[in-house]
C-alpha positions in Angstrom: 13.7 5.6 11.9 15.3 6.1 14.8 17.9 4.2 16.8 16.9 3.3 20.0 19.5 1.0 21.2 22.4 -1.3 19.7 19.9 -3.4 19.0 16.3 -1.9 18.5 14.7 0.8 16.4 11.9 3.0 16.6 9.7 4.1 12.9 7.8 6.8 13.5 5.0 7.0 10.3 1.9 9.5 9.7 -0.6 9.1 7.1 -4.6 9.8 6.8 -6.8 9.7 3.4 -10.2 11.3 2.4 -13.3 8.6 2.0 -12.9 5.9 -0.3 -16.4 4.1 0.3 -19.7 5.4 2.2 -19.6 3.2 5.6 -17.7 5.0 8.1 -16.7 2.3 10.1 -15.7 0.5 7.2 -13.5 3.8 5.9 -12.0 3.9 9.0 -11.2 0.4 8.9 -8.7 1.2 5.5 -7.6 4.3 6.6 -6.0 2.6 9.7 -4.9 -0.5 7.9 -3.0 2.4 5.0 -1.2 4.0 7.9 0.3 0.8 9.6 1.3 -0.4 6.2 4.5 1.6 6.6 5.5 0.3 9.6 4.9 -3.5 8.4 7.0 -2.4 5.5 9.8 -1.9 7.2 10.1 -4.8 9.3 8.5 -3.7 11.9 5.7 -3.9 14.4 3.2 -1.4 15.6 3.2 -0.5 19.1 1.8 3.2 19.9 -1.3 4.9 17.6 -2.4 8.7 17.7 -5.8 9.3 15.1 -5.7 12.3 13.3 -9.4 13.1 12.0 -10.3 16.0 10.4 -14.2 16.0 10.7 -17.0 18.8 8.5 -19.4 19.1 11.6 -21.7 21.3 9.4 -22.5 17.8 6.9 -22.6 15.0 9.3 -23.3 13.7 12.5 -21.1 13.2 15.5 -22.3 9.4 15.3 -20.2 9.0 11.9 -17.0 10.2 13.5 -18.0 7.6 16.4 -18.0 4.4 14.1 -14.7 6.0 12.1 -12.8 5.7 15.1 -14.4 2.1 16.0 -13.3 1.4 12.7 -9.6 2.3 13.1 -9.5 0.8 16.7 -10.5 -2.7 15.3 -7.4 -2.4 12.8 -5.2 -0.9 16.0 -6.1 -4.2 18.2 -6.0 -6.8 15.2 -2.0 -5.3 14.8 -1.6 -5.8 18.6 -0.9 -1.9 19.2 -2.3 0.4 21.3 -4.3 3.9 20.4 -3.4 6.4 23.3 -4.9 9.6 21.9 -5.3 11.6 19.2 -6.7 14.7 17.7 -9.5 16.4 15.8 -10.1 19.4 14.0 -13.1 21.2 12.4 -12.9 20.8 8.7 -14.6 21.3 5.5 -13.5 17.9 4.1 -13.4 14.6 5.8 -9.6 13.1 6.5 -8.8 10.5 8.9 -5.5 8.3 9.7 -3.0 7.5 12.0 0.6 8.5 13.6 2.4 5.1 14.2 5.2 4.5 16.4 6.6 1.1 15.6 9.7 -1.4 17.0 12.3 -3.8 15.0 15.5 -5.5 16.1 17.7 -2.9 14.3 18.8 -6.4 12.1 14.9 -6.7 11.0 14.5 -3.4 9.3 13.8 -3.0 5.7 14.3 -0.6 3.2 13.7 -0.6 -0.7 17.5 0.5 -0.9 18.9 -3.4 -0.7 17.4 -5.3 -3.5 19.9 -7.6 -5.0 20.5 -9.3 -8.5 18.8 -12.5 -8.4 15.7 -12.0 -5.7 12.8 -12.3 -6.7 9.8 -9.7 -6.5 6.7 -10.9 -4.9 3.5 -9.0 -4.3 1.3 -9.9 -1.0 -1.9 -8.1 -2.4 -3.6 -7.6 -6.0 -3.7 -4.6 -7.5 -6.9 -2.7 -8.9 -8.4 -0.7 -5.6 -8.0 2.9 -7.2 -9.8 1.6 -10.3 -12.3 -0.2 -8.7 -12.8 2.8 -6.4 -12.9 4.8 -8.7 -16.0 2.8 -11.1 -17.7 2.7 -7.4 -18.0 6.6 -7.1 -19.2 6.7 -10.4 -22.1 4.1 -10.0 -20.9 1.7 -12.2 -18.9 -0.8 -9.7 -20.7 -4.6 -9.2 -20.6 -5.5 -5.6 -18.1 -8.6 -5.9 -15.8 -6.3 -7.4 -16.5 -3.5 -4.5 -16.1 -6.4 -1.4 -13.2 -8.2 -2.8 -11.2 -4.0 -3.2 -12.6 -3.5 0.5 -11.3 -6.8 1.9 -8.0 -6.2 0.0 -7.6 -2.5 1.6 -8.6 -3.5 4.9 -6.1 -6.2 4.9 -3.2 -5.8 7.5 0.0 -6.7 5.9 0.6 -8.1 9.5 1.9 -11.2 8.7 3.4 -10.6 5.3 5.9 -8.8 7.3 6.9 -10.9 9.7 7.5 -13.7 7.2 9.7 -11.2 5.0 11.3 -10.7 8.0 11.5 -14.5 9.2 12.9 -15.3 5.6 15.8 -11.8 5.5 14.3 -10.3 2.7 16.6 -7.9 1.1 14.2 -5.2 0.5 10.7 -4.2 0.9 7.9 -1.2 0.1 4.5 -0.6 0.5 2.6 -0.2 -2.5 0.6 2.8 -2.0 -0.5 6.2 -4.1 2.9 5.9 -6.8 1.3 2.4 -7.4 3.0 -0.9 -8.4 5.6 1.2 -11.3 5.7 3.7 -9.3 7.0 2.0 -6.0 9.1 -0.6 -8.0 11.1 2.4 -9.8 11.9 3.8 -6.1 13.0 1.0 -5.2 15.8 0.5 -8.9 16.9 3.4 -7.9 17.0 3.6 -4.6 19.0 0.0 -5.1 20.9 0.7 -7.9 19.2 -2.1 -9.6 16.8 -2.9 -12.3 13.1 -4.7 -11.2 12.1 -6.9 -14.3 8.3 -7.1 -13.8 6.0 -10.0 -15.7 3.0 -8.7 -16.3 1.4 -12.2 -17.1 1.5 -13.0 -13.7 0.9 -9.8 -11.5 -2.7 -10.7 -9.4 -5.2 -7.6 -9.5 -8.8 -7.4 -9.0 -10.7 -9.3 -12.0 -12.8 -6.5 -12.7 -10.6 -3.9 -12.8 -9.2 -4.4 -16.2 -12.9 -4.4 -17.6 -13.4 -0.6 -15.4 -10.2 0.4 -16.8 -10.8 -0.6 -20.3 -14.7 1.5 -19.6 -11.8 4.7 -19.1 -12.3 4.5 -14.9 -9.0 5.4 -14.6 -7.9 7.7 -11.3 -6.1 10.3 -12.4 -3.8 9.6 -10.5 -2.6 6.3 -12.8 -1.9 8.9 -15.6 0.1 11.3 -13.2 2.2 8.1 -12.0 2.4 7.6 -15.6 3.6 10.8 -16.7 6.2 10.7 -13.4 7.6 7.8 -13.8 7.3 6.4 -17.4 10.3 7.5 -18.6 12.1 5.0 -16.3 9.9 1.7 -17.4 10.7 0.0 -20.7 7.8 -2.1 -22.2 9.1 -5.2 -24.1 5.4 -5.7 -25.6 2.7 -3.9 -25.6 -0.1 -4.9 -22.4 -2.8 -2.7 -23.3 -5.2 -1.1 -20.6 -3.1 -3.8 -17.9 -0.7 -1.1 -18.0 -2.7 1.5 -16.5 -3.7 -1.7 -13.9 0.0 -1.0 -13.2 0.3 1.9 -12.7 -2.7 2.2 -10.6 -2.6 4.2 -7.2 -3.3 1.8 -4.3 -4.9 2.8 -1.1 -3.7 0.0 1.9 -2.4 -2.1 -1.4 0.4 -5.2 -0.4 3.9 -5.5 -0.1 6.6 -5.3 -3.0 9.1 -8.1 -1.5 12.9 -8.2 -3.1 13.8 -11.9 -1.6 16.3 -14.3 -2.6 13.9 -17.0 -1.0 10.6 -18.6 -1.5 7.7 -16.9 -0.5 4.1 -17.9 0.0 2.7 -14.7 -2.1 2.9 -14.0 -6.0 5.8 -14.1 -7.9 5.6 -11.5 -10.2 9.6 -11.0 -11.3 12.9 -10.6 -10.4 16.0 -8.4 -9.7 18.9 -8.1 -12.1 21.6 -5.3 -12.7 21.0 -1.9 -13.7 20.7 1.3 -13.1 17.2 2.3 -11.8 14.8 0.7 -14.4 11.7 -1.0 -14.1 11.6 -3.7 -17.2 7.8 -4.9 -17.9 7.3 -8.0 -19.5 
């Protein structure tokens, strides 16, 4: 973040991901929809995009890179920004994402460093998408399961923000790669706080559970896991919902800290502590 008045901010955010489904324009779709996610979880709103694709030449056609780019510009104009260049490089493996320069009344911006005892958590989006992902590259995915994961990761969190904003949330993240633990323990102890977390009522994909309970599991899940389990305390024993949990999300929702009402799930709330994340 930077300060560009007494009043306004600039954020400044890069990210770009390898190919989580087949359809270019579809892939390019998420990959823009994960990049802005950092700017919406701040507060703010996006204003200037650069893509950043990294293209193998020697595997496929110049048409593919065409429709990722249409992809990512339909995401850029649905946030209301504007794409104004970019750049591309020659490469063995397929990337693609965006630099985002963002604006927020300096008053609007959010952090997961402010969450108070007595907000509540909400999440804006269900979990699941690395699972689900995951059973799709191994052929085993149904296609309900493979829409819903592809609507949920091509969802802006566009207006999730500006109603965290509209009601002062005290703190908000992105739920991205570290997953829904993951995120939730950087923002404890980032806050100084503990998150208690009931895992009755967290949403995620239906059929996720069932893939995770098949062992679909990124490995990524079991590296959050091994990172970050020594700062979660189970008070009963979930079963595969944990890994659910733990999950690595690609364009996943909004963790919300909020002392108000929100019109997304409620899926716990803040107390003291020191840096904890307490599942239910």
């Amino acid at each position: 973040m930077v300060k560009l008045s007494e009043n306004e901010a600039l954020i400044y955010t890069l990210d770009f991901i390898t190919p989580v489904v087949d359809d270019p324009e579809i892939f390019g779709e998420i990959a823009a929809a994960n990049s802005l996610s950092d700017v919406y979880a701040m507060g703010a709103d996006p204003w200037i995009c650069l893509n950043i694709l990294c293209f193998p030449t020697c595997k496929l056609p110049l048409d593919y890179m065409k429709l990722i780019v249409k992809g990512g510009l339909k995401k850029i104009r649905e946030a209301e920004a504007f794409l104004v260049g970019g750049h591309s490089v020659d490469d063995l493996e397929l990337k693609y994402g965006l630099s985002v320069v963002g604006r927020a009344l300096l008053e609007n911006v959010k952090t997961n460093s402010q969450a108070k005892p007595k907000d509540r958590l909400y999440l804006t989006k269900p979990l699941g998408t690395g699972i689900v992902v995951t059973a799709i590259k191994a052929g085993m995915s149904s296609k309900r399961a493979q829409d819903e994961a592809i609507d949920v990761m091509r969802t802006l969190n566009k207006e999730a923000s500006r109603i965290m904003v509209k009601k002062n949330a005290s703190a908000a993240t992105d739920v991205t790669g570290f997953g829904l633990i993951g995120h939730a323990v950087e923002m404890a102890k980032s806050s100084k706080v503990d998150l208690v977390i009931d895992s009755t009522k967290v949403p995620y994909i239906e059929e996720a559970l069932e893939y995770a309970e098949f062992g679909l599991i990124p490995a990524g899940a079991y590296e959050n896991e091994k990172h970050f389990g020594k700062e979660v305390v189970f008070k009963r024993d979930i079963g595969t919902l944990g890994m659910v949990l733990y999950d690595p999300q690609t364009s996943g929702g909004l963790l919300i800290s909020c002392s108000c009402d929100l019109p997304y799930h409620e899926i716990g709330y803040v107390i003291e502590g020191n840096g904890r994340v307490i599942v239910e």
